[in-house]
N, C-alpha and C positions, 0 to 999 in steps of 0.2 A: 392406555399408556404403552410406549414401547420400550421396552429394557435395552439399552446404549451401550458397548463397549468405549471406553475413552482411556487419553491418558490424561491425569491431573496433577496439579501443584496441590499438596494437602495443607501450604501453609507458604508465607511469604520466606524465599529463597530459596524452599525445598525443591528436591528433584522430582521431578515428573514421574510419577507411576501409573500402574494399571486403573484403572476407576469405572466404576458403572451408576449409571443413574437414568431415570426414567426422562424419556421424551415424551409430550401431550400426545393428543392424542388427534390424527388427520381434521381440523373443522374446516367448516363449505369454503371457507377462500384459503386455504391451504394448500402448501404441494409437498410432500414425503421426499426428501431426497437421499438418498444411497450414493455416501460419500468416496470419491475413488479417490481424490486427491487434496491436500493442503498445504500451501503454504508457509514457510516460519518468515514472520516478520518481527523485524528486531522491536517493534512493540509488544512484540510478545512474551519478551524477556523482561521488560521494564514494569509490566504490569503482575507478572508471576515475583517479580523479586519488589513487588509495591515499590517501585522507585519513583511514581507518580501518586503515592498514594489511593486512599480510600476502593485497595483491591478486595476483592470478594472472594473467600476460599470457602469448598476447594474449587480450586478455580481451571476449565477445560478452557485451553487457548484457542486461538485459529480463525482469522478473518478472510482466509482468501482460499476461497472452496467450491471444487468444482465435483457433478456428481451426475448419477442418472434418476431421473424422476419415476418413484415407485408408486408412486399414490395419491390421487388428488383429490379435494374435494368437489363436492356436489355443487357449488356455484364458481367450480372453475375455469375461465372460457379463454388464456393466456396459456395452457400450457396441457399436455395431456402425458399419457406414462409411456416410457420409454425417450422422452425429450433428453435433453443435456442441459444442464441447469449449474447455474453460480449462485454465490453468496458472497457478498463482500464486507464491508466496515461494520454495516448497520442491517437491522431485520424489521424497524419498526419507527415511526415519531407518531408527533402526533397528529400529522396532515393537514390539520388547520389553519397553522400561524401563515404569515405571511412567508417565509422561507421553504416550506414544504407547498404551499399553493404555486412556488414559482419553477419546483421541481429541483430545488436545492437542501431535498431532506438530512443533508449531514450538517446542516445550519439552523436546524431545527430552533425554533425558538423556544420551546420546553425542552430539549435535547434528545435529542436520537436514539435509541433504545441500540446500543452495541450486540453485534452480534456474542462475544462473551464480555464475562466481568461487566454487568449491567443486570436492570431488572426489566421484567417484561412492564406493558403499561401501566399493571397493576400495583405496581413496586414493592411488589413482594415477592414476584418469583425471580430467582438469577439464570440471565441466559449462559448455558454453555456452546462452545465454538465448536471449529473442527477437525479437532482433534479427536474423532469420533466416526464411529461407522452412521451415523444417521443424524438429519434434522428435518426441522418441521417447520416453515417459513410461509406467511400467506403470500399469493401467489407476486400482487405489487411489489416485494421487493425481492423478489427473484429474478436472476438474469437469464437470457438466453445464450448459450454458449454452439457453438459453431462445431463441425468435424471435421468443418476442412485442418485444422492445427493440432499437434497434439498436445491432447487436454493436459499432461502433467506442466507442461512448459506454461496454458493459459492459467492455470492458478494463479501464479502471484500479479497476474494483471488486475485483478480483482482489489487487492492494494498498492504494492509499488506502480504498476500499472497508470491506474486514473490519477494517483497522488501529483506524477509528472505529468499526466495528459491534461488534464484541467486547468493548472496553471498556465500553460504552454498554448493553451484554446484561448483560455479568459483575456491573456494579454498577446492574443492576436500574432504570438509568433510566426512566420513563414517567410518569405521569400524574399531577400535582402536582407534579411535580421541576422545582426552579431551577437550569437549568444555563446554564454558560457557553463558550459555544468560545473558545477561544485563539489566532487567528493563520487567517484567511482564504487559504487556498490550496489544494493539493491534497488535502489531509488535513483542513483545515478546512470546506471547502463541501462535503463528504461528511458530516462531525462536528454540520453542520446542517440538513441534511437528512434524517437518520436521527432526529435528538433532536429535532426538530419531530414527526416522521412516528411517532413511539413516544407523544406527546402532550405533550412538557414544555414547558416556558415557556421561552423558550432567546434569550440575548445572546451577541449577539458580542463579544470582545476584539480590536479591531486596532490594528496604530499608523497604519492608513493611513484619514484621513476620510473618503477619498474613494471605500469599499469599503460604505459605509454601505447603497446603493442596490440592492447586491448582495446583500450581507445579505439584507436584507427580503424580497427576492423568492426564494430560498434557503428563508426560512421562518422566520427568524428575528423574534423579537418586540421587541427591543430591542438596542441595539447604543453602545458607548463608545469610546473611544480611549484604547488605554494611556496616550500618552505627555501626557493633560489629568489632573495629578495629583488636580483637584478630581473629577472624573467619579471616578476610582477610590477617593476618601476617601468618597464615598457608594455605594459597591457593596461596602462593607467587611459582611461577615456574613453577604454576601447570598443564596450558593451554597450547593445540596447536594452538588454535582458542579462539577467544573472537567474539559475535555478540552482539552488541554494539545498543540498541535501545533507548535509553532515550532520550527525548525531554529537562529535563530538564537540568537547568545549576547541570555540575557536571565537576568531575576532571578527566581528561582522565590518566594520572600520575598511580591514585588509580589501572588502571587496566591492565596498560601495566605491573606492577611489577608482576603480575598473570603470565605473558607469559613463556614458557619454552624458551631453547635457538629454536630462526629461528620462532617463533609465531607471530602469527598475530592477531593484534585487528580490527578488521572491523569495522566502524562507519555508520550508517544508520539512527539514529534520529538524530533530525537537534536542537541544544541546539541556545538560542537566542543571544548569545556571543558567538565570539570567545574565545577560551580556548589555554593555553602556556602549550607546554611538555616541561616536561625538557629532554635533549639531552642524558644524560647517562641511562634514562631508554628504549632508544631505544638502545643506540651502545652498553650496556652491552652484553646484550644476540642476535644481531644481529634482534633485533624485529622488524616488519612492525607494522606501524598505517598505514589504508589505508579506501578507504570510495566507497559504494556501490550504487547504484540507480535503482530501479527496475530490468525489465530485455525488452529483447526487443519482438517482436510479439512471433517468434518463440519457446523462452526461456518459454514465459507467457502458448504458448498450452502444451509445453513439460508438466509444470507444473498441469497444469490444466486436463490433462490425468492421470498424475500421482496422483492427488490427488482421481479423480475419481477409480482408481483402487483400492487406499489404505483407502479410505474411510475419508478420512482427509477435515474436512470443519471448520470453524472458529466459535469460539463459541461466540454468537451474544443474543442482546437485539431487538425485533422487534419491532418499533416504528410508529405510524401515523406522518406525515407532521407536523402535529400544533405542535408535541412536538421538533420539531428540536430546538427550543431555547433554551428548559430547558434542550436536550440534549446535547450541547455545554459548559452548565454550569456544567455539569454534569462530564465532561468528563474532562474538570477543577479541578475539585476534583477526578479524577480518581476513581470515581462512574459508571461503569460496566464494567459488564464482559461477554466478552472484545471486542466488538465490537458495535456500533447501526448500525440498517440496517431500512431504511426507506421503510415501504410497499406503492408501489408508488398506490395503489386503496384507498389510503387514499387521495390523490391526488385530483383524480375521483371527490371523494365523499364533496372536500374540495371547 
């Protein structure tokens, strides 16, 4: 076993402190990683304050983590020490079902073993995330991470990253395509820089005017404001795609009337309510509402090569440990941009 520096939630809504707890110990399809960098994804806030329920304390956050490989095991032929190595949503399913034989393991049909707030397959051990100086992952669901970029910026590709890549693949976005992001922030300035970068003609939806500037330079071609109902009575029809990222409670209704005829609104922020369509804004024009989730190992390197070729990394705030509270509150008021990435040597040094 290896003794782990972390910081932890000790109880649903508490602040995150110092924590240690033992990691296994290297087995033969395993890789040791030595974590430099993490991610905060606003699920990390939802799940430390149990706002989704059934959270597990105390509970080490952290799904989008990137590191150097200290140690592997004895049948490991995917990765050796010294590589650079990722970790994103999941660490485990059960590879069986038909969703993991198609290489769609976050669809798991017994469900995906989460990198934290989950149990290993045994369900009784709880994984923790990375918010830690160390983990221990067999080698399958490990990514390969690249040097041409720098690694603090590819962390959150590991989440916000695939979350918008994979929808934006599945429904075949590229060249001609009228698409719209929904909600500028972590999820969203990923959502535009992939849908510029595949070739579409690509608007932003925000409620905030004053994101317009960022937009543009992101890559986006045009850009509205929800909350000017005239702006949104002429983008009525206008969409073939909608990526739909908002957390917050809002009206799904507003954006399916955007769709052309055979459009589709994609949903991938998780709002805290359920939300009612009305039925004629889907059968008018034949529209899909349909909803996304990461993607699965293979999907995540696809991406992660392709980012590394096209030069595409997330534009990030780098933070020490101690500020992870104020980070949370921060992100609360959708105060950065647009991402925090915790430098795990602050860790070390904590």
């Amino acid at each position: 076993m290896t003794p782990t520096n972390a910081y932890a939630a000790p109880a649903a809504g508490a602040a995150l402190a110092p924590f240690q707890f033992n990691r296994r110990n290297t087995g033969p399809n395993d890789v040791k990683i030595e974590i430099l960098y993490c991610g905060v994804c606003h699920s990390d806030i939802h799940q430390v304050r149990d706002e989704w329920g059934g959270s597990i304390f105390p509970m080490v956050p952290g799904h989008e983590i990137v590191g150097r490989i200290i140690e592997t095991g004895s049948d490991v032929t995917n990765f050796k020490v010294g590589d650079l190595a990722g970790i994103g949503c999941f660490v485990d399913s059960c590879r069986t079902c038909p969703s993991c034989a198609a290489g769609e393991e976050q669809y798991c049909d017994n469900g995906m073993t989460g990198t934290y707030n989950s149990y290993e397959r045994d369900g009784r051990t709880p994984t923790y995330g990375g918010y830690s100086t160390h983990i221990v992952v067999d080698e399958k669901y490990t990514l390969h991470i690249s040097d041409k970029l720098p690694l603090e910026a590819v962390a959150p590709l590991l989440c916000a990253g695939i979350t918008t890549y994979s929808p934006l693949r599945h429904w075949k976005v590229g060249k001609g395509s009228k698409v719209a992001i929904v909600g500028l922030g972590g999820l969203g300035h990923m959502g535009v820089k992939f849908a510029a970068s595949f070739g579409a003609e690509v608007t932003v939806i925000s409620t905030s005017a004053g994101k317009e500037d960022d937009a543009r330079k992101l890559g986006a071609h045009h850009f509205a404001v929800s909350k000017d109902s005239a702006q949104m009575r002429k983008l009525r029809g206008e969409f073939d795609f909608i990526l739909d990222t908002v957390s917050a409670e809002h009206d799904y209704n507003d954006y399916l009337q955007l769709l052309k005829l055979n459009g589709t609104l994609v949903v991938v922020g998780i709002p805290p309510n359920p939300s009612t369509v009305n039925a004629f804004n889907v059968i008018g024009k034949r529209r899909s509402l349909a909803g996304s989730m990461i993607g699965g190992i293979r999907e995540t390197q696809e991406m992660l090569i392709y980012c590394a070729e096209h030069g595409i990394t997330s534009d990030i705030e780098l933070i020490n440990i101690d500020q992870i509270n104020e980070a949370y509150e921060r992100m609360l008021k959708n105060d950065v941009r647009y991402r925090f990435v915790i430098d795990i040597a602050s860790l070390n040094k904590a």
